[in-house]
C-alpha positions, 0 to 999 in steps of 0.5 A, spaced: 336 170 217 337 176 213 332 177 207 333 183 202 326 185 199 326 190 192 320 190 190 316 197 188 310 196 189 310 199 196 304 194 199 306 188 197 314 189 199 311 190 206 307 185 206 313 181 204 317 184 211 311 182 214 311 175 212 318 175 213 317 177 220 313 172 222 318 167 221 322 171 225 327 173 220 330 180 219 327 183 212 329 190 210 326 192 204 327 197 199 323 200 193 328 202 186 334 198 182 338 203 186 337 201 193 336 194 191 344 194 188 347 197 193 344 194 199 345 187 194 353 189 193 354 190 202 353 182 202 349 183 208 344 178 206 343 171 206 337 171 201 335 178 196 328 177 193 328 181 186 322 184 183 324 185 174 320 192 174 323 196 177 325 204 177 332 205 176 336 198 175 332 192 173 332 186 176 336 183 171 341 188 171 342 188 179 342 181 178 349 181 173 352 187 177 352 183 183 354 176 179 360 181 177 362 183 183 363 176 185 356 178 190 353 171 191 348 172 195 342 167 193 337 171 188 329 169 188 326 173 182 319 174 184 315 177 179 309 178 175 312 177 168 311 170 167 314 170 159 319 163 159 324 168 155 323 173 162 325 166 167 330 163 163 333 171 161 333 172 169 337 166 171 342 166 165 344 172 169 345 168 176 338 168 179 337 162 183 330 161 183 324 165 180 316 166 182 311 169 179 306 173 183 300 172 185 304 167 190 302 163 196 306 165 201 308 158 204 311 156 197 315 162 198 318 162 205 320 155 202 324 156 196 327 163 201 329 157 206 332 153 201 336 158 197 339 159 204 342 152 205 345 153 198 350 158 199 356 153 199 352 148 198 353 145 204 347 145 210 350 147 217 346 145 223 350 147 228 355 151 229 361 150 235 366 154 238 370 151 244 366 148 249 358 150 246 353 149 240 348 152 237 343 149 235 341 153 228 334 150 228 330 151 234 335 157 238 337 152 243 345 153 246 348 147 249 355 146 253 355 138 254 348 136 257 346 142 258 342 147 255 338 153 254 333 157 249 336 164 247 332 170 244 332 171 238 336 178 238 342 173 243 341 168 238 343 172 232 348 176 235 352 169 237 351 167 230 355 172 227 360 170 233 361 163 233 361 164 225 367 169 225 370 165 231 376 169 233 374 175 229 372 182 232 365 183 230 364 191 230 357 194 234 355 196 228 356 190 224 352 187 229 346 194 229 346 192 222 346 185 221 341 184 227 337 190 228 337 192 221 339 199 217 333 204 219 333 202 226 334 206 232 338 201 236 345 204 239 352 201 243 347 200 250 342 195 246 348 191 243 351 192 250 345 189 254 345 183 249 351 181 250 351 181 258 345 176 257 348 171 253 354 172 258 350 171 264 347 164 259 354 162 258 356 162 266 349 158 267 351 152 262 358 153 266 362 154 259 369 157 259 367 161 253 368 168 254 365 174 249 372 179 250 371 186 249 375 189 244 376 196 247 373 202 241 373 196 236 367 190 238 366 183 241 371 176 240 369 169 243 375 167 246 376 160 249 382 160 255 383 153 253 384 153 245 
């Protein structure tokens, strides 16, 4: 999972990361209303957690900006005014949820986890392509009877594949989205994940095959299909 953090209180939006970071999620986080509306308007991110007071956009302007541009990204409004007027404010706007702080951080990765299962109100699973599944909760690959754990970079990047089966993913859709924004990572890092979850493909014995799209990106490709 993606999370987006726009809070401008520096301490706490790393704090924040941090915590995200634990769970093993990606967590970038930026520290005005500007940042905040144009990494929002990428549609990068599962969860967008949004301060109310914030230098240049407020929270509720990004809010509607995103609603506006058909962004529905779930928006956790995180916040220390905890006026009735603010909350209701906030999600007549298009927020899903909002906190205010201090908060426990139990009761935050809670509301982060079930936000995510809203998108479409429907709670994936699994996902499947040709003879493999990926177990979305515990990281797991099978094919058949078999199966086998994959790291969290492999796990990532085979999301995105198996959820745009038959699509080319570019490698720096794959930078951005698994290693994130800042990061240093380059075509060699995507490079190496690949051949691992290749090598893990030809363990389980399945016919999938992560093609490469010469100059483009990667594709899963099923011979059978």
């Amino acid at each position: 999972m993606k999370i987006l953090i726009v809070e401008d209180e520096i301490r706490l939006a790393e704090a924040l990361v941090q915590i995200m970071k634990e769970q093993h999620y990606q967590a970038d986080a930026v520290y005005n209303g500007t940042d905040g509306l144009y990494c929002g308007l990428s549609g990068e991110y599962d969860v967008i957690i949004l301060d109310i007071m914030l230098p240049g956009e407020n929270g509720f302007e990004i809010v509607k900006k995103l609603r506006e541009a058909h962004i529905q990204t779930p928006v956790l409004m995180l916040t220390a005014r905890d006026d009735l007027h603010d909350k209701i404010t906030g999600l007549d706007k298009g927020a899903d949820d909002y906190m205010t702080k201090p908060f426990i951080p139990e009761e935050l990765l809670a509301r982060v986890r079930a936000l995510s299962r809203r998108q479409g109100e429907v709670i994936v699973e699994e996902l499947k392509y040709g003879d493999l599944t990926l177990n979305l909760s515990n990281n797991d690959l099978w094919k058949g009877s078999r199966s086998i754990h994959l790291g969290f970079k492999e796990f990532e990047i085979l999301k995105i594949l198996m959820s745009n089966s038959g699509k080319i993913i570019s490698k720096d859709t794959l930078i951005t989205k698994v290693w994130g924004n800042d990061s240093d990572a380059e075509d060699n890092n995507v490079e190496a994940y690949i051949s691992f979850l290749r090598k893990k493909f030809s363990f389980l014995g399945s016919r999938v095959e992560i093609g490469t799209v010469r100059k483009v990106g990667y594709r899963l490709e099923d011979p059978d299909a």
